[in-house]
C-alpha positions in Angstrom: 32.2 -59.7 15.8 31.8 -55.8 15.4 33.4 -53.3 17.9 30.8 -50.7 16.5 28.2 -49.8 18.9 24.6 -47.9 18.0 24.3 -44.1 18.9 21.9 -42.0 19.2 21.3 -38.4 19.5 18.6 -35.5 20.4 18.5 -32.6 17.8 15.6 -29.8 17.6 15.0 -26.9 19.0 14.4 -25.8 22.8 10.9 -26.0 24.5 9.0 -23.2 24.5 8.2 -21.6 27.9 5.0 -20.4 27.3 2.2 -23.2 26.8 -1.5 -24.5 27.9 -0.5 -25.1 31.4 1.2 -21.6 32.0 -1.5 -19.5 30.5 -4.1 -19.9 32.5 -2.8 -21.6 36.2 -5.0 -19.6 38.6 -8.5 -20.9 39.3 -9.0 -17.6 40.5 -7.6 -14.1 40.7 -5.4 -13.4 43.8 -5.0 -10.0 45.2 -1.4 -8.8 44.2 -0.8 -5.5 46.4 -3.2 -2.8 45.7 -4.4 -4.9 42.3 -5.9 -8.0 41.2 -3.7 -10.2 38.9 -5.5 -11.3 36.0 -6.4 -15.1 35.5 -4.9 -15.2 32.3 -1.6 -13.7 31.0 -2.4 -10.3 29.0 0.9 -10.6 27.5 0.2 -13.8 26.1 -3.4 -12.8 25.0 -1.6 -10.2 23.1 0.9 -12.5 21.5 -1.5 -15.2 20.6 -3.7 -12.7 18.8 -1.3 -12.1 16.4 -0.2 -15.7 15.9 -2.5 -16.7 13.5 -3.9 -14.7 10.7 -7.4 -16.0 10.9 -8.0 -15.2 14.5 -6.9 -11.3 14.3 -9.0 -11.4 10.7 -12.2 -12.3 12.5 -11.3 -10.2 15.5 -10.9 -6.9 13.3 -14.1 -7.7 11.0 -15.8 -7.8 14.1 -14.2 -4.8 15.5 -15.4 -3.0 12.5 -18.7 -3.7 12.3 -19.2 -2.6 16.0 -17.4 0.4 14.4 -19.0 1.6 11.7 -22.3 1.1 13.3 -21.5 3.1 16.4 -22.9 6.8 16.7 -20.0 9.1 17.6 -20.9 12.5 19.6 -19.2 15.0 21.5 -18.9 12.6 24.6 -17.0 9.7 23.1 -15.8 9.5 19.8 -15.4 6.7 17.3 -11.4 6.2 17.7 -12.2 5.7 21.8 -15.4 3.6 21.2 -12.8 1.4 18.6 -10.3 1.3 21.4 -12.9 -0.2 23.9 -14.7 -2.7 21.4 -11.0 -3.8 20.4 -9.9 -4.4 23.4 -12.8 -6.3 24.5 -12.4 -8.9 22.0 -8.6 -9.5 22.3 -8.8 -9.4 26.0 -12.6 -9.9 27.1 -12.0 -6.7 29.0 -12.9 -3.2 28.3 -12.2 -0.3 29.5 -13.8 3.8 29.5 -12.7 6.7 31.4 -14.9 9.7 32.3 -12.9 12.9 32.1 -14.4 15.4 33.6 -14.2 19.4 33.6 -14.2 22.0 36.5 -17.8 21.7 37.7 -16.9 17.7 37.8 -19.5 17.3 34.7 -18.6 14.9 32.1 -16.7 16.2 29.6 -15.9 13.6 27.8 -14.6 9.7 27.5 -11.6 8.2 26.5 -10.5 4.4 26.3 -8.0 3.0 28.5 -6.0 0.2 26.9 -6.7 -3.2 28.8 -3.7 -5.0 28.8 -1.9 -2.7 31.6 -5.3 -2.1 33.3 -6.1 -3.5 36.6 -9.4 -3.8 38.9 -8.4 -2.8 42.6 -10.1 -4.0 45.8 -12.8 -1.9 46.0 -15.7 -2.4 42.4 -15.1 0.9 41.2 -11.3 1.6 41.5 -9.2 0.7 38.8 -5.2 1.7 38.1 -3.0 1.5 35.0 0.6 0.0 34.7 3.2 2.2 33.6 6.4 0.6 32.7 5.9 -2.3 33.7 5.2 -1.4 37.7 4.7 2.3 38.3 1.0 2.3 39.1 -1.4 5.2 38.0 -4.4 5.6 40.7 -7.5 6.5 38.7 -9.7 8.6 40.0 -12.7 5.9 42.2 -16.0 6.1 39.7 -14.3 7.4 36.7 -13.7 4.2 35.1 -16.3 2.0 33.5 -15.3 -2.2 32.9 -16.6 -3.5 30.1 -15.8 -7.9 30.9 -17.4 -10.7 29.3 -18.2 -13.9 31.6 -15.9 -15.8 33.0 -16.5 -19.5 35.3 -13.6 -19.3 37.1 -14.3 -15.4 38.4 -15.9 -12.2 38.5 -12.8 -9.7 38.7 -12.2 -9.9 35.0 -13.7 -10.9 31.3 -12.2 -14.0 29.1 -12.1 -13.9 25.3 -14.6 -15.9 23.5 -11.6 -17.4 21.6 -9.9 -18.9 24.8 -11.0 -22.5 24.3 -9.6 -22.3 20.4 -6.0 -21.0 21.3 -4.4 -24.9 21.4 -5.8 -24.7 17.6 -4.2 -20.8 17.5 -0.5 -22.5 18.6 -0.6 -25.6 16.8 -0.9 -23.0 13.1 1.3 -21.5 13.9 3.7 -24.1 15.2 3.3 -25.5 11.9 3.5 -22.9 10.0 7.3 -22.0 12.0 8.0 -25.1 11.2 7.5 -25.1 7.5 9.7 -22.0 7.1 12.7 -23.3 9.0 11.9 -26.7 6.7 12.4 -24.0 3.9 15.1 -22.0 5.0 17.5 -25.2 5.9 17.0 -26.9 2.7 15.3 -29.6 3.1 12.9 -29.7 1.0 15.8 -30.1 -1.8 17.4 -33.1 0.0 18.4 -36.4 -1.7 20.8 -38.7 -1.9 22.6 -39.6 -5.5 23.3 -43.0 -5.4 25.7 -44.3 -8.3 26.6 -48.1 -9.1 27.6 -48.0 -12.6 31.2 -49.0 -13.4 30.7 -47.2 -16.9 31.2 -44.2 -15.0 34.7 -43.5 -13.7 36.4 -40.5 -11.3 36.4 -37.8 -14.1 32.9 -38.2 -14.6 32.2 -38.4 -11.2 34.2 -35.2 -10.6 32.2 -33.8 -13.5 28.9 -34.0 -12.0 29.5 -32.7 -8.9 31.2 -29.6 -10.1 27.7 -29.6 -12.0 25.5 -29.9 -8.9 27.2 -27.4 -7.1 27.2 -24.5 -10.2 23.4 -25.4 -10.0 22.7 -24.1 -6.4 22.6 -20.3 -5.4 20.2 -17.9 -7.5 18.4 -19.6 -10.5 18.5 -23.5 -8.8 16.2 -24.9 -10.2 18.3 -26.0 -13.0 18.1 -29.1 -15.3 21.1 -31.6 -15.3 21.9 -33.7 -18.4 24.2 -37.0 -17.6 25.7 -39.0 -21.0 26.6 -42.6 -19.7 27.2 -44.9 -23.0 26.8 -48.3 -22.1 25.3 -47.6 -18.4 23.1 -49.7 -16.5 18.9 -48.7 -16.1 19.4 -48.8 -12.1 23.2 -47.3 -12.5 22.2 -43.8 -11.3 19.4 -43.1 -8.5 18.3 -40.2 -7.0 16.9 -41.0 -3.5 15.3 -38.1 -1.5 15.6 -37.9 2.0 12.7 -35.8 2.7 9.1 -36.0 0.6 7.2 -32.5 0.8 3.9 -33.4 -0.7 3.6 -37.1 1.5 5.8 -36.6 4.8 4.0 -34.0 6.8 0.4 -32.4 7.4 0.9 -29.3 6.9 -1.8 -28.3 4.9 -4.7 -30.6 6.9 -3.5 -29.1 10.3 -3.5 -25.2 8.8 -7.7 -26.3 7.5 -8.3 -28.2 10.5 -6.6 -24.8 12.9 -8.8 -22.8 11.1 -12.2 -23.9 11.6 -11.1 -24.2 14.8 -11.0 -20.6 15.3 -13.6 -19.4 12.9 -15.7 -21.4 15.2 -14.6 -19.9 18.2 -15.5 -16.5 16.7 -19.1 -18.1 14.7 -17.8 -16.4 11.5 -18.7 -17.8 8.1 -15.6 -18.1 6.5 -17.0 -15.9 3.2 -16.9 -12.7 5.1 -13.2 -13.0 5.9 -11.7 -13.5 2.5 -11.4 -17.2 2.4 -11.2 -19.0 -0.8 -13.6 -21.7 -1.1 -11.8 -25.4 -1.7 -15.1 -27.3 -3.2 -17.1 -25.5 -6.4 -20.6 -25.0 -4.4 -18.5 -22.2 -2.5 -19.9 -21.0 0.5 -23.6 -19.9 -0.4 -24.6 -15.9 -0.5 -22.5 -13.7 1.4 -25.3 -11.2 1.9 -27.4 -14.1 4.0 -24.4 -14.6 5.9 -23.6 -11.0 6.5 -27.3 -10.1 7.6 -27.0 -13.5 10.0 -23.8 -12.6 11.1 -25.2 -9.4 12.4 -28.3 -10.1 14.2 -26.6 -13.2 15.9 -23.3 -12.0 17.0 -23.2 -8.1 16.4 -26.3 -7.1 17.5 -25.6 -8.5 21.1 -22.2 -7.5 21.4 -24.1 -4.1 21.0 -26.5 -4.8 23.4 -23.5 -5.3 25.8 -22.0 -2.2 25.6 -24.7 0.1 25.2 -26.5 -1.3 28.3 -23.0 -1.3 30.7 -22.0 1.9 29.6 -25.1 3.4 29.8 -26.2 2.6 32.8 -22.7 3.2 34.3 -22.7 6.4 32.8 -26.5 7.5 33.3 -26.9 8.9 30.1 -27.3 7.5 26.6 -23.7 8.2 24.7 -23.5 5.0 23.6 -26.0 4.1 20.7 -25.8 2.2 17.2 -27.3 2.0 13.8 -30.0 -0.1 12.6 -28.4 -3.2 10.0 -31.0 -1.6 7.2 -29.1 1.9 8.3 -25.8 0.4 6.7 -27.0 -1.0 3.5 -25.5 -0.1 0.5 -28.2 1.3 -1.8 -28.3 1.1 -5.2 -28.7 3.8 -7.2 -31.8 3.6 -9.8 -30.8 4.3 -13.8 
């Protein structure tokens, strides 16, 4: 009977701290000192945006259509309109500052960035992080909170995008993964299994002097083996890891991605994407023009009529869609 006994071990890499539960574990805002804490982690709003390429693509295409439709003037300009309209669609929150001059008249309006920005007690009091914890007391009124809707509470906005981040993590979980798979080898794993007594220690020797000139720069190198009299089954290659059949990588990265493109409503011809089947996607100019009046046009509406009415005046206005259209010129 055997003395050997079965092991097993754990390999992998450690947990990562940050996932669904810890993002969003308030059911409501608490008041932390002289500020409310946000529901959600800005930090990790911020770091999710930039996870996935399709998510921060629909984000900025939105971003600059607000942009380029936006009327600049001497009260706010287009770089602190972007700042705002940015802002708002990373964080759901956005936020405009009334500067004003000696007679306490407007002067003019500049965007606060929202991930260090935080609504006080009182409605109309807001303050700005500085390094982390120095807090910057704005002026009470001066500050104008642009938020989108949120269930849980009514200090701060949510994303649109929030219910599509597990979709955000899992691309690009897989998509980390598929480089390390890269970048140990893997992918160029197999086992040479040799039975043939035709072949003794020299050749043996031989070949793996061969195998190991073939790695480094240029590997992807053709062997040639001479084995008179050898057997069909003699030589084998086995690999230990099958790219193509093993994993899902491509099916999770199409399946991520609708995900998110749903989240944002974009059809997927305005953002660049290939097309997999030979229809393609239908006319890009129906989906632009459908695109607008269904998603832009009220994002518009939202922060014409909160800034507006905040600010009692009109300095927020925007172009018609027939306004932006490229005409063509007549030979």
């Amino acid at each position: 009977m055997s003395d050997s006994k079965v092991q097993a071990f754990t390999f992998g890499d450690a947990e990562p701290v940050m996932n669904g539960r810890d993002l969003s574990q308030f059911y409501e805002t608490w008041l932390c000192g002289n500020y409310y804490e946000p529901h959600i982690s800005m930090n990790a709003l911020a770091k999710s945006f930039k996870a996935m390429p399709y998510l921060s693509t629909a984000v900025f295409y939105k971003k600059n259509q607000l942009v380029s439709s936006f009327t600049p003037n001497k009260l706010i300009s287009s770089s602190e309109f972007e700042r705002i309209a940015f802002d708002y669609l990373v964080f759901g929150n956005g936020y405009l500052q009334r500067i004003d001059n000696r007679l306490n008249e407007p002067h003019h309006y500049d965007g606060l960035m929202a991930k260090y920005t935080r609504r006080m007690k009182n409605s109309n009091e807001f303050l700005q992080l500085l390094n982390g914890f120095e807090e910057h007391i704005f002026k009470p009124g001066t500050v104008c909170h642009i938020k989108g809707i949120d269930v849980d509470q009514e200090i701060y906005g949510t994303p649109e995008y929030i219910a599509a981040l597990q979709s955000v993590w899992l691309n690009e979980s897989a998509t980390l993964f598929r480089r390390k798979y890269y970048n140990n080898g893997s992918h160029a794993g197999f086992i040479l299994y040799m039975t043939d007594s035709g072949i003794d220690d020299d050749d043996v020797e031989g070949l793996k002097q061969a195998m190991k000139d073939s790695r480094g720069p240029g590997n992807f190198r053709n062997l040639f083996l001479h084995a008179p009299g050898g057997k069909k089954d003699g030589l084998q290659l086995i690999p230990i890891s099958e790219l193509a059949a093993k994993d899902e990588f491509l099916n999770i990265k199409n399946v991520t991605r609708d995900d998110v493109l749903a989240s944002q409503r974009t059809p997927p011809q305005l953002l660049g994407i290939i097309p997999s089947n030979a229809g393609g996607f239908g006319s890009i100019s129906e989906a632009r023009e459908a695109y607008w009046y269904s998603e832009i046009v009220p994002l518009q509406n939202l922060f014409a009529n909160t800034v507006n009415e905040w600010a009692g005046d009109q300095i927020v206005r925007f172009k018609e869609f027939h306004q932006l259209q490229f005409k063509q010129e007549k030979q």
